[in-house]
C-alpha positions as CSV (number, residue, x, y, z in Angstrom):
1,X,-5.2,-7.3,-2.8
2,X,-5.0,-5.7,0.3
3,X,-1.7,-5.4,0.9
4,X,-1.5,-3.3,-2.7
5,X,-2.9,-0.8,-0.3
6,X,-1.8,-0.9,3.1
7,X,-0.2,2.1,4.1
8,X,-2.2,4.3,1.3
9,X,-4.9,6.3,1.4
10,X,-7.9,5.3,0.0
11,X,-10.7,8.0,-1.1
12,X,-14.4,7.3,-1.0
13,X,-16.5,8.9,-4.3
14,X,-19.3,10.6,-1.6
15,X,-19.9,14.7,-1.2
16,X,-17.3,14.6,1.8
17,X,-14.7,12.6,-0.1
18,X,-14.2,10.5,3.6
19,X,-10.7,8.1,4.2
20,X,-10.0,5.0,4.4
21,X,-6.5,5.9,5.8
22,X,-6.3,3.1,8.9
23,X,-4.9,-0.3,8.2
24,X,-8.2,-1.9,10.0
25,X,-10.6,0.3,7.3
26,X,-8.4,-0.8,4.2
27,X,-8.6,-5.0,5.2
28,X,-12.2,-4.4,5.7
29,X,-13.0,-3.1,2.4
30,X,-10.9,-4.8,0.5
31,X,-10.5,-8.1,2.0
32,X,-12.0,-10.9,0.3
33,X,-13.6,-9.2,-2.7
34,X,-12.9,-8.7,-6.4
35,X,-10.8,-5.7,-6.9
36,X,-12.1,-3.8,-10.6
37,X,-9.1,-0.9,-10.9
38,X,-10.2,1.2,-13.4
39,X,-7.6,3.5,-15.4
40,X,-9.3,6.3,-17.6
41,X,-8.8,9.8,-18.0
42,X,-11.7,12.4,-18.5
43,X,-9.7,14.0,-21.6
44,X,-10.8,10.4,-23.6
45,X,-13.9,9.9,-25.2
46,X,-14.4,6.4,-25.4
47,X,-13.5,6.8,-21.8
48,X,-16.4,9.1,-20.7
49,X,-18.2,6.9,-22.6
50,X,-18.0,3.7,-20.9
51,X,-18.5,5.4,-17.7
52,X,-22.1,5.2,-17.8
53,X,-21.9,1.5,-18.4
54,X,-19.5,1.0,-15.7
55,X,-21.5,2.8,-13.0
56,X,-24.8,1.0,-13.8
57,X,-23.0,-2.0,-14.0
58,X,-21.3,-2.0,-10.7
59,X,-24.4,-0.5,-9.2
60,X,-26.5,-3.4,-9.9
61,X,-24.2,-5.5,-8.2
62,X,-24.0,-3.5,-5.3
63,X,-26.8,-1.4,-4.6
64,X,-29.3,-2.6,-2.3
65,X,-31.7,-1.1,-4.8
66,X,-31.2,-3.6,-7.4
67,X,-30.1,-7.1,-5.5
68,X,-30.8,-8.4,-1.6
69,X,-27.2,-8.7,-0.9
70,X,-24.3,-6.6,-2.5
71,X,-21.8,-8.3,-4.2
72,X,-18.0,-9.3,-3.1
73,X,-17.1,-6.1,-5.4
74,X,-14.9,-2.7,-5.2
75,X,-14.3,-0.4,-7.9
76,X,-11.4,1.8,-7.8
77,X,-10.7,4.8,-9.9
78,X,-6.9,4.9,-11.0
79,X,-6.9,8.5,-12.4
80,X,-5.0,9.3,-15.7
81,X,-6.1,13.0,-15.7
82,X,-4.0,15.9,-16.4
83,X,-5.4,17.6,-13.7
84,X,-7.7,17.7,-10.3
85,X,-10.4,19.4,-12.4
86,X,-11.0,16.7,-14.8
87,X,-10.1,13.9,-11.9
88,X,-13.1,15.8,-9.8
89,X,-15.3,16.0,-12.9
90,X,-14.7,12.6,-13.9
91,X,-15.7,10.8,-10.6
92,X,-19.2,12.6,-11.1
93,X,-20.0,9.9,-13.5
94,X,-18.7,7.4,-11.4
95,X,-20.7,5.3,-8.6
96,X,-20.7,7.2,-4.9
97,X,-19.5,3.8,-3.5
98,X,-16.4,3.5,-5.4
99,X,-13.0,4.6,-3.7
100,X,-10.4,6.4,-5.8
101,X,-6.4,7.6,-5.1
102,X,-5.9,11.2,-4.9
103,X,-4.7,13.2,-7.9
104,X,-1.4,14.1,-6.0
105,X,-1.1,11.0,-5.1
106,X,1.9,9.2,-7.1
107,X,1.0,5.6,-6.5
108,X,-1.5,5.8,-9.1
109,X,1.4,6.3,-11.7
110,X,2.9,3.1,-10.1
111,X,-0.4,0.8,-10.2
112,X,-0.4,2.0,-14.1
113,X,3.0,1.1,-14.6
114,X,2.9,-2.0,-12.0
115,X,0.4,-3.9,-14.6
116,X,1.3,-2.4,-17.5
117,X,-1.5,-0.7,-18.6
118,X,-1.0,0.7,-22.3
119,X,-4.4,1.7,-22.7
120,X,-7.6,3.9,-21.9
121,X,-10.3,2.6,-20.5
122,X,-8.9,-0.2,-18.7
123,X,-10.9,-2.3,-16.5
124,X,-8.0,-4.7,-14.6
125,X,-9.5,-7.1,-12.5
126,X,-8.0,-8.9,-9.3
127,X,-8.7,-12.0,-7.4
128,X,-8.1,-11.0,-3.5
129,X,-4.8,-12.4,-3.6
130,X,-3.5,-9.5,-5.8
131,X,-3.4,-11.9,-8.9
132,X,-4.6,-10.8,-12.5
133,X,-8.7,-12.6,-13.1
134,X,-8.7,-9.9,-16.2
135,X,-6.2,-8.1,-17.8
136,X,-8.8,-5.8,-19.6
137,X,-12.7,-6.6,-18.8
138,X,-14.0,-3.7,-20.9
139,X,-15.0,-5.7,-23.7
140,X,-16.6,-8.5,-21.7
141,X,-18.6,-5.7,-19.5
142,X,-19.9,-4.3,-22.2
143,X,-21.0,-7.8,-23.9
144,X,-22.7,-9.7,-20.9
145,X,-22.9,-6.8,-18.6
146,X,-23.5,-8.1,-15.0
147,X,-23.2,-12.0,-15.8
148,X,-19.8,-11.3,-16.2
149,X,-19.3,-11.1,-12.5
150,X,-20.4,-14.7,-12.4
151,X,-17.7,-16.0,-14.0
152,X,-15.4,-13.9,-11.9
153,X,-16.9,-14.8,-8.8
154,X,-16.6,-18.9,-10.0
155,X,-12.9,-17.9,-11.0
156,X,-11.5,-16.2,-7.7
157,X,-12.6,-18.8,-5.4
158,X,-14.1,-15.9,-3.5
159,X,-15.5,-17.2,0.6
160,X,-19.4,-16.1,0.6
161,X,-19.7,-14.3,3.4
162,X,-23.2,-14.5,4.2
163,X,-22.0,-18.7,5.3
164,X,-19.4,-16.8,7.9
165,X,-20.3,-15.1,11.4
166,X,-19.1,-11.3,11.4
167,X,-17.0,-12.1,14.1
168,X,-15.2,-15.5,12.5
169,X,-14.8,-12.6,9.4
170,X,-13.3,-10.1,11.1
171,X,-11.1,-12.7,12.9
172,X,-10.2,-14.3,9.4
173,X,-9.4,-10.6,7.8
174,X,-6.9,-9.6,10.7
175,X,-5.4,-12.5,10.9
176,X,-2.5,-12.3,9.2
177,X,-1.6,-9.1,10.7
178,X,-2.3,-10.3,14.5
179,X,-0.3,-13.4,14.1
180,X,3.1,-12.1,14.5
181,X,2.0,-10.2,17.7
182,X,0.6,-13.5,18.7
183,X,3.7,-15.6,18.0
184,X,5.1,-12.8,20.4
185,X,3.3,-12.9,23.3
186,X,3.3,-16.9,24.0
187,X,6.8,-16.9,23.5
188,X,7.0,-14.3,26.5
189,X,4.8,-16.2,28.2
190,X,6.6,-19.5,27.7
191,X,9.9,-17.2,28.9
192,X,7.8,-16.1,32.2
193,X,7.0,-20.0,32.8
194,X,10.3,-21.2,32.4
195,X,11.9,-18.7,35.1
196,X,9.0,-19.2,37.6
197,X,10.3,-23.2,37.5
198,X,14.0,-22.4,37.9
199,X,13.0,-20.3,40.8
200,X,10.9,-23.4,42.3
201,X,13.6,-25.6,41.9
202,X,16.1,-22.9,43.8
203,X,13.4,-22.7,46.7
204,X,11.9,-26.2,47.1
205,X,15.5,-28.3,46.4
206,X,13.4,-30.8,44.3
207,X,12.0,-29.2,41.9
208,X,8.9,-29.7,40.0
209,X,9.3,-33.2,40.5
210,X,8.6,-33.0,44.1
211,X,5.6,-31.7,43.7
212,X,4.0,-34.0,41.3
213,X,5.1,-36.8,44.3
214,X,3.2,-34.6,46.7
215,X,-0.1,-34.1,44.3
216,X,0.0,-38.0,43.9
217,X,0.1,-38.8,47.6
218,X,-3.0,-36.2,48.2
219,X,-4.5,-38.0,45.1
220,X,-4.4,-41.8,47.2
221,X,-5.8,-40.5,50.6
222,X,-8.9,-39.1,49.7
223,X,-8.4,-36.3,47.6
224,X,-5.5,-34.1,49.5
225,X,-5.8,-31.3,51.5
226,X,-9.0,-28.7,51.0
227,X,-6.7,-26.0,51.2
């Protein structure tokens, strides 16, 4: 899921509309969590509609409020308005923890088209690997309302994180990014040990081998030389 938005901008629904522009920001919120993108538009009324279900439903998951620990869930506005107005207008109905793409922002034409969305209000839901859980959950939130979540949690294999150390998470979300970097550095570091033992072999005549001989000998009388 999160590499659907690396490189994007990702708005928070608060009173200062704050970014999630940096790579780090993105993997955090996103990784490991069920991804809800919801596509509406504030000029349809079964739209506005379901908004009010949507927010209290996605509160009660993740509002302190209403359970000890929040649930592994985002919810992302995918704006179909015709314009900022109703975008802006819309998002007051929506939850102030759920992110949104910005109306001038094209990618949310793309997401619509990238899943094929043919309809209004559509609730697509995503494991964290970007896969489809739900093509369409509106019918099922509105039938079992949070018990739904359940079944998704079950389905998308999601790691609790409460069972993880915040560092061993953090380590697992950057992972994937880091390891290319790390792949780099040892094999500069395998290049720095490899000249250091041609230039031994140039100055000491016998090489590495001679001094393996020379640690054994030490090793016999007594433990070699304190120096």
């Amino acid at each position: 899921m999160v590499d659907l938005f690396i490189g994007r901008v990702l708005l928070k629904n608060n009173k200062d509309q704050d970014e999630l522009d940096t790579e780090r920001e993105i993997i955090m919120r996103l990784q490991n969590r069920i991804l809800m993108l919801f596509f509406a538009s504030a000029t349809c009324e079964t739209c506005r509609q379901f908004a009010p279900t949507l927010s209290d439903f996605y509160k009660q998951l993740t509002d302190e409020f209403y359970v000890d620990r929040a649930a592994q869930l985002v919810l992302l506005y995918i704006s179909l308005d015709q314009s900022e107005e109703e975008q802006e207008g819309f998002l007051k109905e929506l939850p102030k923890r759920c992110l949104f793409l910005a109306y001038e922002d094209p990618y949310r034409r793309e997401l619509e088209a990238m899943f094929n969305v043919e309809e209004v209000p559509t609730v697509l839901v995503l494991r964290p690997d970007c896969s489809i859980l739900i093509p369409n959950a509106v019918d099922e939130i509105l039938r079992l309302g949070t018990d739904c979540y359940h079944n998704w949690q079950e389905a998308a294999e999601l790691i609790d994180r409460n069972f993880m150390n915040k560092e061993d998470f953090e380590e697992k979300s950057m992972r994937s990014f880091s390891d290319p970097v790390r792949r780099l550095k040892y094999k500069v570091e395998d290049e720095k040990k490899k000249k250091k033992k041609k230039k031994r072999k140039g100055w000491g005549g016998s090489g590495d081998e001679g001094v393996e001989a020379d640690g054994g000998a030490g090793d016999k009388e007594g433990g070699g030389s304190p120096w």
